[in-house]
Structures are given as C-alpha cells and as structure tokens.
TIDRENPA-974759 format. One line per field, with one value per residue (C-alpha): residue number from 1; x, y, z. Coordinates in steps of 0.2 Angstrom, whole numbers, plus 5000, padded with zeros to 4 digits. Example, Ala and Ser with C-alpha at 12.3 -4.5 7.8 and 13.67 -1.06 7.14 Angstrom:
<sites>
figu [1  2]
c1 [5062  5068]
c2 [4978  4995]
c3 [5039  5036]
</sites>
This chain:
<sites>
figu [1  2  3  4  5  6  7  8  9  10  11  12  13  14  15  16  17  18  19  20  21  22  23  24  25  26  27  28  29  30  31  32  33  34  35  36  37  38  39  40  41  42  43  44  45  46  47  48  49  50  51  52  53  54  55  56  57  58  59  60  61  62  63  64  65  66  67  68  69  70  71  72  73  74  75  76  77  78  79  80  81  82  83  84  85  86  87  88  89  90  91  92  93  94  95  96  97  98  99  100  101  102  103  104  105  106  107  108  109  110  111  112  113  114  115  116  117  118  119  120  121  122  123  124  125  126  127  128  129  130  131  132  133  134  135  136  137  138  139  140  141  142  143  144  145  146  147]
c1 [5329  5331  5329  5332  5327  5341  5337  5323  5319  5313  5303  5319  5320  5335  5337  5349  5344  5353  5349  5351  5359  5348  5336  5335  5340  5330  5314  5316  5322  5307  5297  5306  5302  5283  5282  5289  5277  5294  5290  5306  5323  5343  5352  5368  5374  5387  5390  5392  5380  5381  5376  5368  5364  5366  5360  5365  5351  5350  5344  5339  5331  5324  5329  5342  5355  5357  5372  5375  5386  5387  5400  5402  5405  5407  5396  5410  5395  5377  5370  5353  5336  5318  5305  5286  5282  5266  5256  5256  5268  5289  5301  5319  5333  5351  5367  5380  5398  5400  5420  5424  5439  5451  5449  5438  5421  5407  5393  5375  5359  5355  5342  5345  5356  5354  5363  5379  5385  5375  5371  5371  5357  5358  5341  5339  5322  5319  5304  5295  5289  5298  5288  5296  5286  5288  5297  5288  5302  5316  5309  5310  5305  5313  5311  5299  5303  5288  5274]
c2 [6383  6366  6352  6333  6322  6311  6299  6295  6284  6283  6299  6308  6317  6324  6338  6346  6361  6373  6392  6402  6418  6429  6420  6429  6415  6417  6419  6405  6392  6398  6394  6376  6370  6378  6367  6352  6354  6355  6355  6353  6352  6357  6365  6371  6379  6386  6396  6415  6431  6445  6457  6452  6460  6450  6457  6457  6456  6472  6463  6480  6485  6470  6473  6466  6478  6475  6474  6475  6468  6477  6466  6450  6436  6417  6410  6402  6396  6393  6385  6386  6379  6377  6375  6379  6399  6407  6410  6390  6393  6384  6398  6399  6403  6406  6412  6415  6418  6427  6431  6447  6448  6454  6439  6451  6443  6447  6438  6436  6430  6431  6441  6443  6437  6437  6423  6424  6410  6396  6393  6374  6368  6352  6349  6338  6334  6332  6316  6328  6347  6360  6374  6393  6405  6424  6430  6448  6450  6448  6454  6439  6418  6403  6388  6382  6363  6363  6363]
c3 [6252  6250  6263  6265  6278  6283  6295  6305  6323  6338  6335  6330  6313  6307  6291  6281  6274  6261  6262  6243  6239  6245  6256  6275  6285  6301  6292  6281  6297  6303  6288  6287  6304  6303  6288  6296  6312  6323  6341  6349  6340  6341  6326  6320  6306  6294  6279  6277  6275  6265  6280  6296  6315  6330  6346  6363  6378  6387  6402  6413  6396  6390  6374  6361  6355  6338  6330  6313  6301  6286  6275  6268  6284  6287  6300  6309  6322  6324  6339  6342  6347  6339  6351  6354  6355  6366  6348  6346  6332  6333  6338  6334  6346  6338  6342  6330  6328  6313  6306  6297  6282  6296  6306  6319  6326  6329  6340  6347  6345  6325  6321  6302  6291  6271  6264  6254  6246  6258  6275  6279  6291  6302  6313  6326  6332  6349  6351  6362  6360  6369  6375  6377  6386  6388  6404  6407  6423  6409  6394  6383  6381  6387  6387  6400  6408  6418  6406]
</sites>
C-alpha cells in the first residue's frame, strides 16, 4: 500500500492510497487510517479484486449474509465511511458495487476483497471524530450523532 497526502486545511486531510496485488483491501484501509489517527472521514474507491464477499444485513438475524465472489471483478463503486469504533480504534464502513465479466453485479457491504490489479483510494477527513456505536436491538454499529 502506498499513500499520499494531497491536500490539507481547515482541519481536513485528504489521501490517495493505492492497494498492491494481493493486499486484502478491507484490512489494509483499516491499517491506513489506524496509522493516520482518522477519526472521522468519507471514502470512495475503484479498482478491481481477484475474489471478494460482500454481505447483505440479515436485519431479523443480525447478521451479514455473505456473498462471495469467486472471479476476477472491477469495483465499479466504493462508498464508504471511516469513523470511531466502541474499542477506541477507527472502523470502516463500505459498500461496493462490484462488476462480473458478463456485465452481472454483485453488491454489499465489502467484507473482503483481495486486490487485483489496484484499488484506488480517495479519503476525505472529516475536522471532527465520528463516533459509531453497536446497536444490540439491530445487530451492528452506526454512527452515533449524539455523543
């Protein structure tokens, strides 16, 4: 992984960062914005994986369903948010759009995805931390306005 910081004001940081063959992108964003202290921050992404599994929430379950992705796909889209788990520690929240060679999709929140060629990063920080807190009546964290 490789990362640049772009521009800077007011508070606001904004980086590019490239993903290798190979690298697991979830785990590395998460990696990167541990190592850049991010509190609060906005990303988007493309590029394409060599396999991944999204998930779809299972809101009477309170689980993701994962989906997997078992061939080569372009990350048509990645949306996603980086904000301030219950352990302390940034969390990352991302859906994506991935394309298949027949012009199929398939979508969700990204759980994994192993990089294959690149997968291009943009991360806008947010001059303030955002705080996401576990939801026991739904199963998962959001982002909570009111702390």
């Amino acid at each position: 992984m490789k990362s640049q910081l772009v521009a800077e004001s007011a508070g606001q940081r904004t980086f590019v960062v490239v993903l290798e063959p190979g690298e697991e992108a979830f785990a590395a964003l998460t990696s990167f914005a541990v190592g850049q202290n991010i509190g609060g921050a906005s990303l988007t992404a493309l590029g394409a994986f060599e396999t991944a599994t999204v998930g779809w929430f299972d809101v009477g379950e309170k689980t993701y369903r994962k989906i997997p992705v078992r061939e080569q796909c372009e990350v048509l889209s990645a949306i996603g948010d980086i904000a301030i788990g219950d352990d302390g520690k940034p969390s990352l929240h991302v859906h994506a759009v991935l394309g298949l060679r027949d012009g199929s999709t398939r979508g969700g929140h990204l759980l994994e995805g192993i990089v294959r060629p690149t997968l291009e990063v943009t991360v806008v920080e947010a001059p303030g931390h955002l705080r996401r807190r576990k939801r026991p009546e739904l199963g998962i964290a959001l982002i909570d306005l009111d702390t």
